[in-house]
Wavefront OBJ file of the C-alpha trace (Angstrom):
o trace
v 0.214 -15.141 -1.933
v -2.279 -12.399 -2.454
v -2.844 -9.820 0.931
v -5.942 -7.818 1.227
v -4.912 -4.025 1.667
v -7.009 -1.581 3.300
v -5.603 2.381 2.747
v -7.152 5.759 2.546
v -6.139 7.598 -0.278
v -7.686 8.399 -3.645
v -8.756 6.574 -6.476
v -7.546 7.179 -10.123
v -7.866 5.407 -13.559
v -5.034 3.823 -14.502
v -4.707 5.594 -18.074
v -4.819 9.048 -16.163
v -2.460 7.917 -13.243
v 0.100 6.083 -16.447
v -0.154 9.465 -18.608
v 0.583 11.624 -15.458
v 4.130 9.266 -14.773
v 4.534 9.458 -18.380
v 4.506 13.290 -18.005
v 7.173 13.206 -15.656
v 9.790 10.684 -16.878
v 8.392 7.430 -14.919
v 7.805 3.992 -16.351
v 4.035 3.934 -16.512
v 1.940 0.969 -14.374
v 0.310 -0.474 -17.809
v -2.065 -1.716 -15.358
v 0.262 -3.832 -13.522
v 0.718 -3.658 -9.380
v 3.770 -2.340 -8.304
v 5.648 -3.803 -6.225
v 5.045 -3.289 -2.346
v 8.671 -4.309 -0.970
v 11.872 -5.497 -2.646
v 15.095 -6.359 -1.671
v 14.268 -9.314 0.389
v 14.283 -11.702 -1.244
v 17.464 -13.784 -3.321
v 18.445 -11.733 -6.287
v 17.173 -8.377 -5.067
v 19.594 -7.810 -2.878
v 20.914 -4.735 -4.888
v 17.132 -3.246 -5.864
v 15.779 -0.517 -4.623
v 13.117 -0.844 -1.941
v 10.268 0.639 -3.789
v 9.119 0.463 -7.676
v 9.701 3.554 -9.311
v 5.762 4.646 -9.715
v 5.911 5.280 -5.784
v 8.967 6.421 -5.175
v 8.358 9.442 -7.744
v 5.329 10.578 -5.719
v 7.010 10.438 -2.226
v 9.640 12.249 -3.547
v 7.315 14.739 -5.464
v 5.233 14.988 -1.875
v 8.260 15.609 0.556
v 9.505 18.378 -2.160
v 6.266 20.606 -1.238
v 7.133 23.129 1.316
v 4.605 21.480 3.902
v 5.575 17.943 2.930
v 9.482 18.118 3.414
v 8.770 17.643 7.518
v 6.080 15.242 7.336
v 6.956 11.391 7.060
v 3.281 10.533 6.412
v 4.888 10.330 2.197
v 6.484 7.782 3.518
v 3.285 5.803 3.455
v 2.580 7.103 0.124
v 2.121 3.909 -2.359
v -0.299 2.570 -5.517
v -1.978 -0.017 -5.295
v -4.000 -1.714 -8.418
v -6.801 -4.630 -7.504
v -5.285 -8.298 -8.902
v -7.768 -11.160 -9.001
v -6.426 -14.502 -10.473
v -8.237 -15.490 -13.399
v -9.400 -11.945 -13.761
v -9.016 -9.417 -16.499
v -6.760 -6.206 -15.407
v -7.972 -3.686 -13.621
v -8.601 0.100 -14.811
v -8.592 1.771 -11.708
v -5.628 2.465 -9.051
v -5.064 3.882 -5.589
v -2.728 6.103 -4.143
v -3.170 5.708 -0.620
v -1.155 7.972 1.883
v -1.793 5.536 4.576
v -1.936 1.407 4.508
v -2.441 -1.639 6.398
v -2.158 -5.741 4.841
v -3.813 -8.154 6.116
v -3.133 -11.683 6.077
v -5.840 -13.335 7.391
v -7.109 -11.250 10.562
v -6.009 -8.480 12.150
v -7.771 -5.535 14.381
v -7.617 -2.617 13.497
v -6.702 0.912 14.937
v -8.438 3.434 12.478
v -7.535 6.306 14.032
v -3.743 5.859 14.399
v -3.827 3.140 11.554
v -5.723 4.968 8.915
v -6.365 8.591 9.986
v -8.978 10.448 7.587
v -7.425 13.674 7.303
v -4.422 13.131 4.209
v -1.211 14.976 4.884
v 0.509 18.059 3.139
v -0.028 18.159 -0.573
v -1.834 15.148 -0.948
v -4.892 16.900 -2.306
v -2.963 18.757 -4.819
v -1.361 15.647 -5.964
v -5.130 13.967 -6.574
v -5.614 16.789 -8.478
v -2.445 17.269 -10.564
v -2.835 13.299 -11.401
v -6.667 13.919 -12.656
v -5.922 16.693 -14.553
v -4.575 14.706 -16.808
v -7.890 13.249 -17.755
v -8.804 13.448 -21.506
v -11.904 13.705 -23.243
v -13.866 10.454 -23.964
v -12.505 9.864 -19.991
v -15.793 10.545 -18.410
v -17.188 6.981 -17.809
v -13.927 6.030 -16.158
v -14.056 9.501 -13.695
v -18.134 8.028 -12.817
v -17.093 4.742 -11.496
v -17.523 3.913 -7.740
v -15.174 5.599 -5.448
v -13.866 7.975 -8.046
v -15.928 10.978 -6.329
v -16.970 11.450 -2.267
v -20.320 10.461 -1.713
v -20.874 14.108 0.359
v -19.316 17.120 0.579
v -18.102 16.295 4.103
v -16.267 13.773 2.620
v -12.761 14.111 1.381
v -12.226 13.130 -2.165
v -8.296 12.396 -1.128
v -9.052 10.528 2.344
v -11.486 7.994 1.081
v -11.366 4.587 2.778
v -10.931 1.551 0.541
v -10.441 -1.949 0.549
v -8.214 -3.706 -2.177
v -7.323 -7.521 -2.939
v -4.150 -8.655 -4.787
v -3.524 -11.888 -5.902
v -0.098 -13.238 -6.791
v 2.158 -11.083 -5.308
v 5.299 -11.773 -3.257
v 5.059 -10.603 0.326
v 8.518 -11.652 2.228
v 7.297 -12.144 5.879
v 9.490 -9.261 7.336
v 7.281 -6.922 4.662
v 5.715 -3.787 5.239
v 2.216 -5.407 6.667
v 3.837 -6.912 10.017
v 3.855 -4.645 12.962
v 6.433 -4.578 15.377
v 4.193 -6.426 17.645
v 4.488 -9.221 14.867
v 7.921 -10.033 15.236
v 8.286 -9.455 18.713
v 8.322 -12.602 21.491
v 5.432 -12.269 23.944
v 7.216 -14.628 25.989
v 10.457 -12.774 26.665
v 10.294 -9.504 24.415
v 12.869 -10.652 22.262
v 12.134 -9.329 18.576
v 13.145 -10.940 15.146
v 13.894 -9.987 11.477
v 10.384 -11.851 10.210
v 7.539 -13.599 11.344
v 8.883 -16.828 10.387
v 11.972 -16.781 12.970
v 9.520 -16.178 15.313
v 8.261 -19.053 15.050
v 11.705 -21.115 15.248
v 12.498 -19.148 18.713
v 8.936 -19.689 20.404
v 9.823 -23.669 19.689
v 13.616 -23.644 20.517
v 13.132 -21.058 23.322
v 10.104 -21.818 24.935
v 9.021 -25.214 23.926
v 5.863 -23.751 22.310
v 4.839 -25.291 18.817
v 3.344 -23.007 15.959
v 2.784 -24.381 12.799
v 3.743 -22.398 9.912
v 0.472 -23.246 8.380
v -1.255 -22.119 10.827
v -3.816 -18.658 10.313
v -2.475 -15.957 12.523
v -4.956 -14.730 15.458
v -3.916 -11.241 14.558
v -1.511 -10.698 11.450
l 1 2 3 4 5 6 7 8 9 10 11 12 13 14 15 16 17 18 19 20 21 22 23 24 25 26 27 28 29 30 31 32 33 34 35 36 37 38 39 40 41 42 43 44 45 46 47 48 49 50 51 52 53 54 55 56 57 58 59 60 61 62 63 64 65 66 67 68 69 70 71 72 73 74 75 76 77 78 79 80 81 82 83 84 85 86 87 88 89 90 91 92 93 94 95 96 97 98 99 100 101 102 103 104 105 106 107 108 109 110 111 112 113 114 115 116 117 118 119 120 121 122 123 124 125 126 127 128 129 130 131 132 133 134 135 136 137 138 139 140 141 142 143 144 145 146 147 148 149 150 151 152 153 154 155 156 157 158 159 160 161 162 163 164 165 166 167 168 169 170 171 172 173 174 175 176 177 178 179 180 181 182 183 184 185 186 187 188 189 190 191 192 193 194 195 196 197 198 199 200 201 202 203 204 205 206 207 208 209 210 211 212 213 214 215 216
């Protein structure tokens, strides 16, 4: 099940982003997306919640003097474009904010996707690039890789990213509170799914797991 992801953060190639992990004693990407939630599902149950690429820069954000109050890190992730049938990608994101979408959902920019990055994000956009090499230039060109004014913010840039074949348990990061919450009686579940059971059992009202969300 693949979720489109829509983030502001910056863009990177992946050979830059892989050598800067490298750098630090992290398992390089080699291209592949890391995972955006474990421990869900049977068998993870003793995995950490987050891949190891993301959890470094968190960590390496909330160490900053300015980042250590702010939980914005906490939205801190990479995410690298999957397209079945599709050669691998050689660019990345590291976004610093994040919303999935299933198959329709409104949006709140300002709350959802604020354009002004936290703490330290800036200085970690340009730590990561300054691990560009020479030979590098065509990937530092592409799309995306540099604001399109000087108003903009090369680490708040607003991007849209599809990923094919990835495991998304329904009580993952992309569902809102709203999403697992009973409009009929406010009760509020574990996932989506269970939802679904109670609305039926509960208030005689029929969704069919097949069924597109209006709003998810």
């Amino acid at each position: 099940m693949g979720l489109t992801t829509i983030l502001r953060g910056f863009k990177v190639p992946v050979a830059i982003l892989d050598r800067f992990l490298e750098a630090n004693g992290v398992t390089p990407t080699f291209g592949y997306p890391p995972t955006y939630h474990r421990g869900s599902l049977p068998g993870e149950e003793n995995l950490p919640t987050l891949d190891p690429q993301p959890a470094f820069l968190r960590a390496r954000l909330a160490a900053t003097p300015a980042g250590a109050a702010d939980t914005a890190n906490q939205n801190t992730h990479i995410f690298i474009p999957n397209r079945q049938s599709m050669g691998m990608c050689t660019h990345a994101y590291v976004s610093y904010a994040y919303i999935m979408v299933f198959g329709q959902r409104e949006i709140d920019v300002v709350n959802e996707l604020p354009d002004k990055a936290p703490p330290g994000f800036a200085e970690l956009r340009s730590e990561i690039l300054g691990f560009a090499e020479e030979g590098e230039e065509a990937l530092l060109a592409v799309a995306g890789m540099q604001p399109a004014s000087e108003a903009q913010d090369p680490a708040s840039m607003l991007f849209i990213v599809l990923t094919d074949e990835r495991q998304y348990p329904w009580k993952g990061p992309f569902l809102r509170e709203s999403d697992r919450r009973c409009d009929q009686c406010a009760e509020e579940f574990e996932n989506w799914l269970s939802l679904q059971v109670h609305w039926e059992e509960a208030h005689g009202i029929v969704h069919k797991s097949t069924a597109l969300p209006d709003d998810l």
